[in-house]
N, C-alpha and C positions, 0 to 999 in steps of 0.2 A: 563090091562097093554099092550097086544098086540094091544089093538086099541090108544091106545095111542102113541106108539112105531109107528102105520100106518100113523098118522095124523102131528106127527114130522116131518118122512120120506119124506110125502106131502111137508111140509112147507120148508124144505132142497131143496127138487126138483124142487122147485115154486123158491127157489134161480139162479135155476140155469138161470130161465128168467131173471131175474134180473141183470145184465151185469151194470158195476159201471157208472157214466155217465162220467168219464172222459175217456170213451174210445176215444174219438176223441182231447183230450187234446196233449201239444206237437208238435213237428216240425216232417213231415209226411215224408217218404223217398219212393219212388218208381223208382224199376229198371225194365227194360225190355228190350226185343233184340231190339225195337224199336218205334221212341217216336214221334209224328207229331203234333206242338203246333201252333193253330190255334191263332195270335196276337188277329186280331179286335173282335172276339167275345170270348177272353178270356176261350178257349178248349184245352185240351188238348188229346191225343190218345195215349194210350200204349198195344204194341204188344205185342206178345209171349212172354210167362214163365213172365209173371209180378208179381211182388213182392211188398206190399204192408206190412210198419213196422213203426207202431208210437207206442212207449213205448211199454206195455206188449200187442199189439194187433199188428198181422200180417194175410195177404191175400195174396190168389196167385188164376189165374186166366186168363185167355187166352188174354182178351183183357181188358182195361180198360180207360172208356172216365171221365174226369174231370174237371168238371166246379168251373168258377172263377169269381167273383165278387171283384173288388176293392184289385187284388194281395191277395184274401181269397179263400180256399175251401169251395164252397158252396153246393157241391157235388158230389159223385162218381159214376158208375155203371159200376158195374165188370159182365164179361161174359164169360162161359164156364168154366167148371171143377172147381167152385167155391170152397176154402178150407179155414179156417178161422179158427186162434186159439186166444182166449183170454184167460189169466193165464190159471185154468184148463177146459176150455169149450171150446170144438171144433163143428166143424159146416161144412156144404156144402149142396152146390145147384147147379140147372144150373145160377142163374144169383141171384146178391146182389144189392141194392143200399143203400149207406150210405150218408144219408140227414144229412150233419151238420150242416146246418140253421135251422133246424126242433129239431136235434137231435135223428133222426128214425135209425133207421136198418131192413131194410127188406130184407129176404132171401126169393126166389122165385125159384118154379120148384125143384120136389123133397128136400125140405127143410130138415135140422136135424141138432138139436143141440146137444150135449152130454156132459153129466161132472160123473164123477165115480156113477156109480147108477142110473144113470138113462139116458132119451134121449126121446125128444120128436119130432116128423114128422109132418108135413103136404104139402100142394100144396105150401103155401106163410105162413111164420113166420114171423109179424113185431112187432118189439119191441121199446115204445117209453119212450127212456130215461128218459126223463121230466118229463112225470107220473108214471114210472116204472110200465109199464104195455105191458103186451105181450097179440097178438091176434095169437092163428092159426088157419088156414082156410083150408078147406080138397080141392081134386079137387072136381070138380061139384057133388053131388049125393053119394060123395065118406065122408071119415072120420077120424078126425084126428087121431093120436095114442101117447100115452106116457108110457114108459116103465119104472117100480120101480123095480130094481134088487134087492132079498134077500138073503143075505146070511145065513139067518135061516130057517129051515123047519116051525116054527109058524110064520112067517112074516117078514118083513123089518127090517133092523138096518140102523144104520147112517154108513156118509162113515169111514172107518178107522175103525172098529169097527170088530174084529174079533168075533169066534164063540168060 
C-alpha cells in the first residue's frame, strides 16, 4: 500500500511539470515604470517592476524584451528576480523565456518550481507544452533536485489529504 501511495505521489508531482498549454492563450497585459518600443524590427523593452498577466498566468521581473512578428508575440525573455505564478504552481529564476511560436518555457539560473507537495530545482527547467514534457538540467557536474513532502511518517499522501 505504501508503495503504491509513493508512486501516485510521483505521478501528482510529475503534474506539476505539466502546466496546461493554454498558458499563453488570451490578450497579454504588461505594465512597467518603463517601456522603449523599437517600430522596424518589431521589440519591445520593459523596465522595472514589470508585470506580466494573461489569464491565470502572471510574471514579474526586472527587465523584459519582446518580440513581435506580424503584430503577434513571438517571444519574451524576462530578466532578474524572475517570479511566476500559474493557478497553484509557482516558480523563479534569474532569467525565463517564453517561446510562443514553440510553445516552450524555460526558467534559467537557479530554477524552481513548486506546487503543494512538492518542488523541483535545477540550473535551467524547460518545459514543452506541445509534448508535455519537462527537462531539468543541473549546473555543470552539479544535480538536479526534487522534493516529495510527507505528511505521514510511513510515506507520501496526495495534497489535501490530512493525517
Amino acid at each position: 500500500m505504501a508503495g503504491s501511495k509513493i508512486v501516485i505521489r510521483i505521478l501528482v508531482m510529475m503534474g506539476l511539470l505539466i502546466l496546461p498549454t493554454q498558458l499563453w492563450a488570451g490578450a497579454m497585459e504588461i505594465e512597467s515604470n518603463k517601456m522603449i518600443f523599437l517600430h522596424k524590427t518589431e521589440q519591445a523593452e520593459f523596465v522595472d517592476k514589470v508585470h506580466v498577466k494573461r489569464d491565470d498566468f502572471e510574471l514579474w521581473c526586472d527587465r523584459l524584451h519582446a518580440y513581435y512578428s506580424n503584430n503577434k508575440l513571438d517571444r519574451a525573455e524576462a530578466f532578474g528576480h524572475i517570479r511566476l505564478i500559474h493557478k497553484e504552481i509557482t516558480g523563479r529564476s534569474d532569467k525565463a523565456i517564453l517561446d510562443q511560436k514553440n510553445n516552450i518555457m524555460t526558467l534559467i539560473g537557479h530554477a524552481v518550481l513548486e506546487q503543494a507537495g512538492g518542488r523541483i530545482e535545477g540550473d535551467r527547467i524547460i518545459h514543452d507544452l506541445n509534448q508535455e514534457k519537462t527537462v531539468v538540467q543541473p549546473i555543470k557536474g552539479g544535480q538536479t533536485h526534487m522534493t516529495i513532502e510527507s505528511d505521514e511518517a510511513g510515506g507520501p499522501s496526495l495534497p489535501g489529504k490530512g493525517k
